[in-house]
C-alpha positions as CSV (number, residue, x, y, z in Angstrom):
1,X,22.2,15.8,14.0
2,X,21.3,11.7,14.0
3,X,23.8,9.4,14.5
4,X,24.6,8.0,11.2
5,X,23.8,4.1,12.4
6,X,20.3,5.4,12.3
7,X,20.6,8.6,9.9
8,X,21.1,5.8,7.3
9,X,17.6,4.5,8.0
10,X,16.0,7.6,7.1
11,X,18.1,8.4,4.2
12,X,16.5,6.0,1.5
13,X,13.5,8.4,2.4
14,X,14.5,11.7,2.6
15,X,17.0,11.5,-0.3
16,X,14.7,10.0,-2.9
17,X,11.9,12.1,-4.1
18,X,10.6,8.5,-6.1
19,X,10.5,7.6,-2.2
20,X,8.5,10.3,-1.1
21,X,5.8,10.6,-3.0
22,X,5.2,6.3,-2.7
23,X,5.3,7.2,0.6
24,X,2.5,9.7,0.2
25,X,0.8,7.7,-2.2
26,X,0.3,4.8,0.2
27,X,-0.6,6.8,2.9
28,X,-3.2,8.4,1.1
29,X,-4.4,5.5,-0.2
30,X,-4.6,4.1,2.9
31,X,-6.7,6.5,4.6
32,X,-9.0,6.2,1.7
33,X,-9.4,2.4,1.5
34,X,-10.4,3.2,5.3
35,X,-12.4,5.7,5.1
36,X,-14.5,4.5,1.9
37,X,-14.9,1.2,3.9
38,X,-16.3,2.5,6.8
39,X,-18.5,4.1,4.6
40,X,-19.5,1.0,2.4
41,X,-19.8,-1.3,5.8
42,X,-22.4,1.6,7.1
43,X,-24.4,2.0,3.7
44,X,-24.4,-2.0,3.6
45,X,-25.4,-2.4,7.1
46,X,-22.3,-4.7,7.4
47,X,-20.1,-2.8,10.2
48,X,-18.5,-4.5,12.6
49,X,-16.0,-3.7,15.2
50,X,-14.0,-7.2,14.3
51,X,-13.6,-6.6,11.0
52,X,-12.9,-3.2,11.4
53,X,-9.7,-4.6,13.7
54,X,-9.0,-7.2,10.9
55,X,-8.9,-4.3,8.8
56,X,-6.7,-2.2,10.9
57,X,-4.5,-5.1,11.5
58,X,-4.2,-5.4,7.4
59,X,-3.2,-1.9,7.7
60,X,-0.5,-2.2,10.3
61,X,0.8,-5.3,8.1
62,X,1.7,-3.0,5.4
63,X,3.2,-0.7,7.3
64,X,5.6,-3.3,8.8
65,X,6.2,-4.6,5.2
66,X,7.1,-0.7,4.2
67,X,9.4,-0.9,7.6
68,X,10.6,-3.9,6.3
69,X,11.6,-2.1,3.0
70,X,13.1,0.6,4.6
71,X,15.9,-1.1,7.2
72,X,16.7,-3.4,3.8
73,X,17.4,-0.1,1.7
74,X,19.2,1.1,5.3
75,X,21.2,-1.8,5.5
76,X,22.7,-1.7,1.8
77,X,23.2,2.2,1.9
78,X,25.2,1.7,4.9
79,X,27.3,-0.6,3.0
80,X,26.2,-3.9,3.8
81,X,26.3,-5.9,0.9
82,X,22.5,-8.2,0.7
83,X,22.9,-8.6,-3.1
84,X,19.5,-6.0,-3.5
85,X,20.1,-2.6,-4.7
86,X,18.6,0.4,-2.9
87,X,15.1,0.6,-4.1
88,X,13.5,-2.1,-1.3
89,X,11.6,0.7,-0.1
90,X,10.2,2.3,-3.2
91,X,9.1,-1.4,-5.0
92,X,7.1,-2.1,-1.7
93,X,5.6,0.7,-1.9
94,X,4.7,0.5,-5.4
95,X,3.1,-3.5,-4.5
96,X,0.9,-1.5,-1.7
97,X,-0.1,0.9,-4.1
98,X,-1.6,-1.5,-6.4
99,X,-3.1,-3.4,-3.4
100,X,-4.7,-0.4,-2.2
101,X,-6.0,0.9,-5.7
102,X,-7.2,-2.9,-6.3
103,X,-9.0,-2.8,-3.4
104,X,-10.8,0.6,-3.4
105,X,-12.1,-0.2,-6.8
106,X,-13.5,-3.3,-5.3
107,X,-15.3,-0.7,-2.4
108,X,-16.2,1.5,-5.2
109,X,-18.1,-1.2,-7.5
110,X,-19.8,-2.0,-4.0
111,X,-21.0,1.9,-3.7
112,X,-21.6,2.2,-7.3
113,X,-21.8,-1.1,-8.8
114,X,-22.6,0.8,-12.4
115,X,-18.8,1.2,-12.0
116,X,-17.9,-2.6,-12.6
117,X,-19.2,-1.7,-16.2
118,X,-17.4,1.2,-17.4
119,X,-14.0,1.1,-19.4
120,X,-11.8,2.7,-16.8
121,X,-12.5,0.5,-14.0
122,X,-11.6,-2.7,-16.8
123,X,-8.4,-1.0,-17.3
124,X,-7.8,-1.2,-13.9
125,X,-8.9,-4.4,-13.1
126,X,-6.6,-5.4,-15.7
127,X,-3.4,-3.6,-14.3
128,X,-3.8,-4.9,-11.5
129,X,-4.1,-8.8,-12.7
130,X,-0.9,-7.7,-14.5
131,X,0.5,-6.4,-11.5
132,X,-0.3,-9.3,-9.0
133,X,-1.1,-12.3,-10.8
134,X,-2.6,-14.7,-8.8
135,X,-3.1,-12.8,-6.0
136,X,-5.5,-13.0,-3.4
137,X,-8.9,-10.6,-4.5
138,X,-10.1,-8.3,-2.2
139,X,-7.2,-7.6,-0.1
140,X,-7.3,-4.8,2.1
């Protein structure tokens, strides 16, 4: 059994079901913003191993700012009082998930750019204005 200095860590994960599947979520989408760059980069003729590590530095970013998250939802389970409730975690999750859907349809439009036309990537493109207004296009 953990200590419960750290068990509390761990908690705003493995006792919220909401928490796990954002978790999943981003990890999935993730890998797939990855893997459908590489892709794109090849078809393109546009890989390179430096932006490859920008990208994989982009990637470890939001992984931090999950990390981040999670020691904030930590700190107020274990009853330190920082005026935010315990759902750090899940809402930076849900700001990645919209980055990363943002940013495969940007790859996707760039495979298939027939796709830029059709009604469900608007819809999307949309959401995500709504979700991040002014925020930096094409983030990774």
């Amino acid at each position: 059994m953990m200590p419960f200095y750290l068990d509390v860590f761990m908690s705003p994960i493995r006792d919220n079901a909401v928490a796990q599947v954002a978790l999943t979520a981003v990890l999935l989408l993730i890998f797939l913003d990855w893997i459908f760059g590489v892709v794109n980069a090849i078809v393109h003729k546009e890989f390179e191993s430096s932006k490859m590590r920008e990208g994989i530095a982009h990637k470890c970013g939001e992984l931090g700012f999950l990390l981040v998250g999670l020691i904030a939802d930590g700190v107020a389970l274990g009853g330190i009082d920082l005026g935010i409730g315990g759902y750090v975690f899940t809402a930076f999750c849900t700001y990645i998930i919209v980055m990363e859907v943002g940013s495969l349809m940007e790859i996707m439009c760039k495979l298939d750019p027939e796709l830029a036309n059709s009604p469900g990537f608007k819809l999307l493109k949309s959401a995500k204005a709504i979700a991040l207004p002014g925020g930096p296009e094409g983030t990774d």
